[in-house]
C-alpha positions in Angstrom: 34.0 34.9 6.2 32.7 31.8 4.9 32.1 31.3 1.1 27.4 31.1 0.2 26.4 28.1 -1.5 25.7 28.9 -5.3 23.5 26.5 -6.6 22.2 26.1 -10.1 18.7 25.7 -9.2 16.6 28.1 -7.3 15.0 26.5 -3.3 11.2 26.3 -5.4 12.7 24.8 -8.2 14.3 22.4 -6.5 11.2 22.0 -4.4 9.5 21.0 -7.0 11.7 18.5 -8.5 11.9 17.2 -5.4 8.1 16.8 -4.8 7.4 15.6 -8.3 9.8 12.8 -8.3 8.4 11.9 -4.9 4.7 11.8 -6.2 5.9 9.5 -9.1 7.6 7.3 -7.0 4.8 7.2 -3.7 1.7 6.4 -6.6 4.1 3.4 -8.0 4.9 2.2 -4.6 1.7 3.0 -2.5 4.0 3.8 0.5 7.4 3.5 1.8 10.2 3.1 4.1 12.3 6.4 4.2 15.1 5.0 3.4 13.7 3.1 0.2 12.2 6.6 -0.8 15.7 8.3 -1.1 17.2 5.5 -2.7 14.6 5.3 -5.4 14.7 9.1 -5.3 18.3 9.5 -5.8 18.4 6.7 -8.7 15.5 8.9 -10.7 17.1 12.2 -10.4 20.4 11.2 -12.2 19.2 12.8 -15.2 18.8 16.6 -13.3 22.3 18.4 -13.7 22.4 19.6 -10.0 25.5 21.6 -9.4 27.0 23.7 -6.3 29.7 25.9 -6.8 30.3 24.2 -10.3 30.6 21.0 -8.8 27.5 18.1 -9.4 25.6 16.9 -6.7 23.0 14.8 -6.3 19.3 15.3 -5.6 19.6 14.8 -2.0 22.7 16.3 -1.6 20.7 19.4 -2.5 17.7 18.2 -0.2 20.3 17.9 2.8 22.0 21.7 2.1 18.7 23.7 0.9 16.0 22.1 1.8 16.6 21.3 5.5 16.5 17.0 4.8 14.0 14.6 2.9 12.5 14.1 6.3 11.8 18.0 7.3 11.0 18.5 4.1 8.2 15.3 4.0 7.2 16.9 7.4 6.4 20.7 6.6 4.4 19.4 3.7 1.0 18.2 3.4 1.0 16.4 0.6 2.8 13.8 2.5 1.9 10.9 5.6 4.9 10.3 8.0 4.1 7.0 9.7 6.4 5.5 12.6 5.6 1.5 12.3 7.8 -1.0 14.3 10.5 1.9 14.9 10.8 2.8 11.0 9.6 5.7 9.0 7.3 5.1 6.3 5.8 7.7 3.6 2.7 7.8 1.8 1.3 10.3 -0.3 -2.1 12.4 1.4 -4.4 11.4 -0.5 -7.1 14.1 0.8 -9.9 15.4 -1.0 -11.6 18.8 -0.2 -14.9 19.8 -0.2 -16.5 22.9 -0.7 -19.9 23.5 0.9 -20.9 27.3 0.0 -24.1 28.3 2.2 -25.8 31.1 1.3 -27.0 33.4 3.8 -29.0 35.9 2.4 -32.3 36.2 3.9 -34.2 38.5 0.8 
């Protein structure tokens, strides 16, 4: 029987590192390349102690074992735009806005 991972941090609260980094990053940058995302994203998360069985890790170490990959994890969230340009992933932040239109329907 295999040992569990024990991790320092929590799945949300790494989640949320994860995502807030990644919003700092994609409103400096505008969009892109995967590849340029983890690289900045791993150079801004030196400061988060990040351990797994008392041993440190790094920020996408911990996306890779918990959180499924930066790419699944860009993907089952909507705050993010996956775009395939010239066989290359790109990222941009989904910059959405929603309305609200409330309608009233009572006929007094």
């Amino acid at each position: 029987m295999g040992k569990g991972y024990k991790w320092n941090i929590s799945k949300e609260q790494g989640s949320n590192i994860t995502d807030i980094k990644i919003e700092e990053i994609l409103r400096e940058f505008k969009i892109l390349e995967l590849s340029e995302l983890s690289y900045f994203l791993q150079n801004r998360t030196k400061d988060v102690i990040i351990l797994n069985n008392n041993k440190k890790k790094n920020i996408l170490n911990y996306i890779r074992n918990v959180l499924g990959g930066l790419k699944h994890h860009l993907e089952k969230n909507d705050k993010y735009i996956i775009l395939n340009k010239d066989n290359k992933l790109f990222v941009e932040l989904n910059n959405y806005k929603t309305e609200w239109i409330l309608i009233n329907n009572n006929e007094d």
